[in-house]
Structure formats: structure tokens, C-alpha cells
N, CA and C of each residue as an Amber inpcrd file, in Angstrom:
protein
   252
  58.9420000 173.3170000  -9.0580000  59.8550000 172.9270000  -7.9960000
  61.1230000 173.7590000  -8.1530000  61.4410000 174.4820000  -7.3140000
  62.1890000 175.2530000  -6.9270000  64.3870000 174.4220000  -6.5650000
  64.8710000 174.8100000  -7.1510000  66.1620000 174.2580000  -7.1090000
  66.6290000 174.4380000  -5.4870000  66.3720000 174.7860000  -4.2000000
  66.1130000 174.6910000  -2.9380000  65.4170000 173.5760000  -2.6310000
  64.5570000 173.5630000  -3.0250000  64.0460000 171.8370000  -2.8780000
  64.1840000 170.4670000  -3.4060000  64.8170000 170.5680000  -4.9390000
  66.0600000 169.3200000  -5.2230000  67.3020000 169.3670000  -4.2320000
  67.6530000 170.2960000  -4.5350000  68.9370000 170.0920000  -3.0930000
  68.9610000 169.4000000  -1.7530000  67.8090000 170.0660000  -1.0730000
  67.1350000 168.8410000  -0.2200000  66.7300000 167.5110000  -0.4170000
  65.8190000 168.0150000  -1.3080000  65.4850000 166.2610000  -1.6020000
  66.4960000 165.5700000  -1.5200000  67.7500000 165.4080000  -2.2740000
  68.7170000 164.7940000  -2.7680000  69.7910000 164.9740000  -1.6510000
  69.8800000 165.9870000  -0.4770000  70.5690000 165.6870000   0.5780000
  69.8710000 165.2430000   1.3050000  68.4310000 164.4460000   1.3290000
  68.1960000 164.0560000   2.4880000  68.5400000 162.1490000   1.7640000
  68.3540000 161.7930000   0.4180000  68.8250000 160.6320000  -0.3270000
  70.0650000 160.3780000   0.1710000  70.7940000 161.4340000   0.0350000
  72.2810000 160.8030000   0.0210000  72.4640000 161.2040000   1.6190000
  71.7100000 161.5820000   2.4610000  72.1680000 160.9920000   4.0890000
  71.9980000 159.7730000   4.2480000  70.1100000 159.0570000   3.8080000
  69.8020000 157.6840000   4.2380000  70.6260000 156.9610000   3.3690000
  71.4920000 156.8190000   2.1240000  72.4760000 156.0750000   1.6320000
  74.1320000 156.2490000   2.8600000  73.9090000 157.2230000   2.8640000
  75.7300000 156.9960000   4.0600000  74.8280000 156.5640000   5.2890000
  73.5780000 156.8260000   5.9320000  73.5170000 156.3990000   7.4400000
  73.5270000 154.7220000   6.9040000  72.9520000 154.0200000   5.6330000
  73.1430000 152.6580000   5.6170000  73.8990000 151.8810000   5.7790000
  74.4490000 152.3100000   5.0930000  76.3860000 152.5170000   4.4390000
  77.1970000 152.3040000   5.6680000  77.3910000 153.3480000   6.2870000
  78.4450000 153.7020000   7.0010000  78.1910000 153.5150000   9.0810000
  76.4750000 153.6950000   9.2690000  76.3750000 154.0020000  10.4310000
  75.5920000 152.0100000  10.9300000  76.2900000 151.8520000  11.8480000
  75.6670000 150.3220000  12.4270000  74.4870000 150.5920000  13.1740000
  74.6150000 151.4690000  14.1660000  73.7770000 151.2330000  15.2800000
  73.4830000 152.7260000  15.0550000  72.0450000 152.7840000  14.9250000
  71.0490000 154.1060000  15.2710000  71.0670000 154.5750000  14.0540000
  71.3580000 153.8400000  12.2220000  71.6390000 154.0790000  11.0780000
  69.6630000 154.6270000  10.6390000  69.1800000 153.6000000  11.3850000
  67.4420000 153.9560000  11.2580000  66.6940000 155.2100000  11.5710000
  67.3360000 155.3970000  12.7640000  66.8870000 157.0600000  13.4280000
  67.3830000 158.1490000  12.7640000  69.1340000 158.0290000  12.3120000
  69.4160000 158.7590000  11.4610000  68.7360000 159.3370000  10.0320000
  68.5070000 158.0270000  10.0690000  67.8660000 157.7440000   8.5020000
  66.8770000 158.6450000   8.2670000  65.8960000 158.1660000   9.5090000
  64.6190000 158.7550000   9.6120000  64.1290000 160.5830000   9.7380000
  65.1160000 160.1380000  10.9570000  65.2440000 161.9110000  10.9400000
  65.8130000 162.7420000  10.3620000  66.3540000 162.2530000   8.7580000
  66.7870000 162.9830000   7.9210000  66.0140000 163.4690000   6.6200000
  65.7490000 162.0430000   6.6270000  64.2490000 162.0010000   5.2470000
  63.4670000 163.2400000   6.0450000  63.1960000 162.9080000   6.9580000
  61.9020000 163.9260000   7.7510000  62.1200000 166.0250000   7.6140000
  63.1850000 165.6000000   7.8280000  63.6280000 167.2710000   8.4090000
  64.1520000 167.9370000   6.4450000  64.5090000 166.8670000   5.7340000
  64.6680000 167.3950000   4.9020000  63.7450000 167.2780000   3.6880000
  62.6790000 166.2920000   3.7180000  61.2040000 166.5700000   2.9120000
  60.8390000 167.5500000   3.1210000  60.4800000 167.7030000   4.6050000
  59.5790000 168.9660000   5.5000000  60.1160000 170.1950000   5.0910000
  61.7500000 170.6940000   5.2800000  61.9920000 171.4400000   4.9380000
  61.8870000 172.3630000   3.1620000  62.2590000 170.8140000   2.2330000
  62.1190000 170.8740000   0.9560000  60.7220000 171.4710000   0.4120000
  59.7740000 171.1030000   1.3430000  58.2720000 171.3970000   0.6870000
  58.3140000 173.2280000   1.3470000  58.5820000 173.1450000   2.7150000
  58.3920000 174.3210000   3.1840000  59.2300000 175.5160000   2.1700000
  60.2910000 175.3200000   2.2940000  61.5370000 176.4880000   1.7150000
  61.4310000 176.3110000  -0.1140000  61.1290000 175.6270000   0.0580000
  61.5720000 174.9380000  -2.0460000  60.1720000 174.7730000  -2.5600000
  59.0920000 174.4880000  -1.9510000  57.5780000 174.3040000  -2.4630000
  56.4600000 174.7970000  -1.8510000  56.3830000 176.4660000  -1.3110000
  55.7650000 177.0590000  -0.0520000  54.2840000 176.6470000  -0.9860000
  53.7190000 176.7190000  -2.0060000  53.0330000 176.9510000  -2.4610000
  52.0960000 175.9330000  -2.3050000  52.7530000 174.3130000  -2.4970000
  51.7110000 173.0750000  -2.1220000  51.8210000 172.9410000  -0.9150000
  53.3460000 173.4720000  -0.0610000  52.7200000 173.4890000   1.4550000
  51.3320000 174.2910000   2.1100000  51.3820000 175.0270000   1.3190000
  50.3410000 175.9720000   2.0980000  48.9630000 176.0480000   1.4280000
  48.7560000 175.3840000   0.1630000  47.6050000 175.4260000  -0.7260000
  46.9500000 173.9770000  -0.4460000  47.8840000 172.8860000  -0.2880000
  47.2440000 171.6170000  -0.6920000  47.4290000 170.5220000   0.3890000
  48.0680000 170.7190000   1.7810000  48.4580000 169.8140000   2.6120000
  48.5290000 168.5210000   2.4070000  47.2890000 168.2040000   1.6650000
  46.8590000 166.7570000   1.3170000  47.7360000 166.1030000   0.4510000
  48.1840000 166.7980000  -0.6900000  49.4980000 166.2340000  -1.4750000
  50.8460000 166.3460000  -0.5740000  50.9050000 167.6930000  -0.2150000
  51.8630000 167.4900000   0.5110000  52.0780000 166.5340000   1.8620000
  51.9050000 165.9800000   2.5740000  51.8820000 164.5280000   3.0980000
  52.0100000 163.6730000   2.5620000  51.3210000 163.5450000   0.9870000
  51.3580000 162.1150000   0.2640000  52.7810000 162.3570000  -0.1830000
  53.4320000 163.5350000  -0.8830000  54.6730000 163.5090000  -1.4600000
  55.4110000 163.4460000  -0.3660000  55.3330000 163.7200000   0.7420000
  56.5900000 162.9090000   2.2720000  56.1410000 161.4560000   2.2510000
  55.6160000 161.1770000   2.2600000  55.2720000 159.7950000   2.2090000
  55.5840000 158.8310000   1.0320000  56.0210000 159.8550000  -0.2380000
  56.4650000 158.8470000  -1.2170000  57.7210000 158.6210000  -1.1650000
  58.3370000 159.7100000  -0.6720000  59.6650000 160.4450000  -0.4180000
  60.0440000 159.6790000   0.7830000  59.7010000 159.2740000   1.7320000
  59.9110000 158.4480000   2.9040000  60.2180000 156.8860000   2.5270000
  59.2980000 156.4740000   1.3760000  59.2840000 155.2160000   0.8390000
  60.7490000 155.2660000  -0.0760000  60.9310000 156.2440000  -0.6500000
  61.9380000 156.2880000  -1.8260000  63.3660000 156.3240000  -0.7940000
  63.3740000 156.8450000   0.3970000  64.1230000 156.9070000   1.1610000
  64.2960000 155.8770000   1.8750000  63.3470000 155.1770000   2.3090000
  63.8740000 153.9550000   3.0910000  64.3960000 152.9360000   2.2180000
  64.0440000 152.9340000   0.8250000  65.0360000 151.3690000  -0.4090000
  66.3940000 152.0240000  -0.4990000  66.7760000 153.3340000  -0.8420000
  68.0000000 154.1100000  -0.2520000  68.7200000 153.5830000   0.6410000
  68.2720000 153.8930000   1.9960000  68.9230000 153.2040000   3.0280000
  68.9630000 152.1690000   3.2700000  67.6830000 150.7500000   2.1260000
  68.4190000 149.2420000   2.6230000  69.2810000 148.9920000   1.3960000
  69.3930000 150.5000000   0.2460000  70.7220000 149.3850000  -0.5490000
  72.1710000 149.8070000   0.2250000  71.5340000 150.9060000   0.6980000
  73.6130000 151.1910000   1.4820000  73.8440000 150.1520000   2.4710000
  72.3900000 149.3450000   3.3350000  72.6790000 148.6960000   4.2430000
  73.5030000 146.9410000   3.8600000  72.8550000 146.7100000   2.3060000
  72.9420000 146.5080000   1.4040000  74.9060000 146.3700000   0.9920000
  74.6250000 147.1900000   0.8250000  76.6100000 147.6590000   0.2220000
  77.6660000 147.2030000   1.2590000  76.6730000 148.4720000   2.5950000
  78.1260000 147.4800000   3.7040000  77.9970000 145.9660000   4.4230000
  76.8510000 145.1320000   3.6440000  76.8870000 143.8560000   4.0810000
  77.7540000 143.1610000   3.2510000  77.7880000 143.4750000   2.2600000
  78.3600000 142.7930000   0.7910000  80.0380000 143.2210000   1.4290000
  80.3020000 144.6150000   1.8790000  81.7560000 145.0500000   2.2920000
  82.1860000 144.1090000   2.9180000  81.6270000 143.2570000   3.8570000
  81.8350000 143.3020000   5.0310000  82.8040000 141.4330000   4.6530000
């Protein structure tokens, strides 16, 4: 794993923690379409190799990564209930 693809990984973590956090309304779509664009990207740019050799893992690792991302976004949702 390529240091291009921790970076992602970990900016697409710390979006679904601030869209929890910080965003009320449309915090889910955000959420979503961040995990998405930045797994996808992470495997593509940071892991060309299981993108293009193994598809089959690669789906399962967005998909774990999607899961790891959505408890992310219910502890920020989490944080700003407790703020509130």
C-alpha cells in the first residue's frame, strides 16, 4: 500500500467524522460520497495493482472501508448530539 492511498483512506475517515460532526442535513450523502470517491480513488491511484488484478478484493476492501466509515460518521453524529 502505497502512501497515496493512506492519505485517502484517512481523508475520506476524517470527512465522514466532520460531515457527522458538523453537517445536519445531507451529513449522509456527504458522508457517502466521500467514503466512495475516496476508497475508489485510494485503490485506483494508491493500489493500481489489486484494482486491476483482483476486482473481487477490491470491492470487498470498499465495502469494509464503507462499514469502517459509516461507525466514523455515527460517532461524530454521536459528538454533536452529546454538544448539543
Amino acid at each position: 500500500m502505497s502512501l497515496i492511498a493512506v492519505a485517502l483512506f484517512l481523508l475520506g475517515f476524517g470527512a465522514s467524522w466532520v460531515a457527522g460532526r458538523y453537517v445536519e442535513k445531507g451529513g449522509a450523502m456527504i458522508q457517502g460520497g466521500a467514503i466512495g470517491l475516496c476508497g475508489v480513488a485510494a485503490l485506483i491511484f494508491g493500489m493500481p495493482e489489486i484494482w486491476a488484478n483482483n476486482l473481487g478484493w477490491a470491492i470487498v476492501a470498499l465495502l469494509i472501508y464503507g462499514l469502517i466509515g459509516a461507525l466514523i460518521f455515527r460517532s461524530g453524529q454521536a459528538a454533536r448530539e452529546k454538544a448539543q
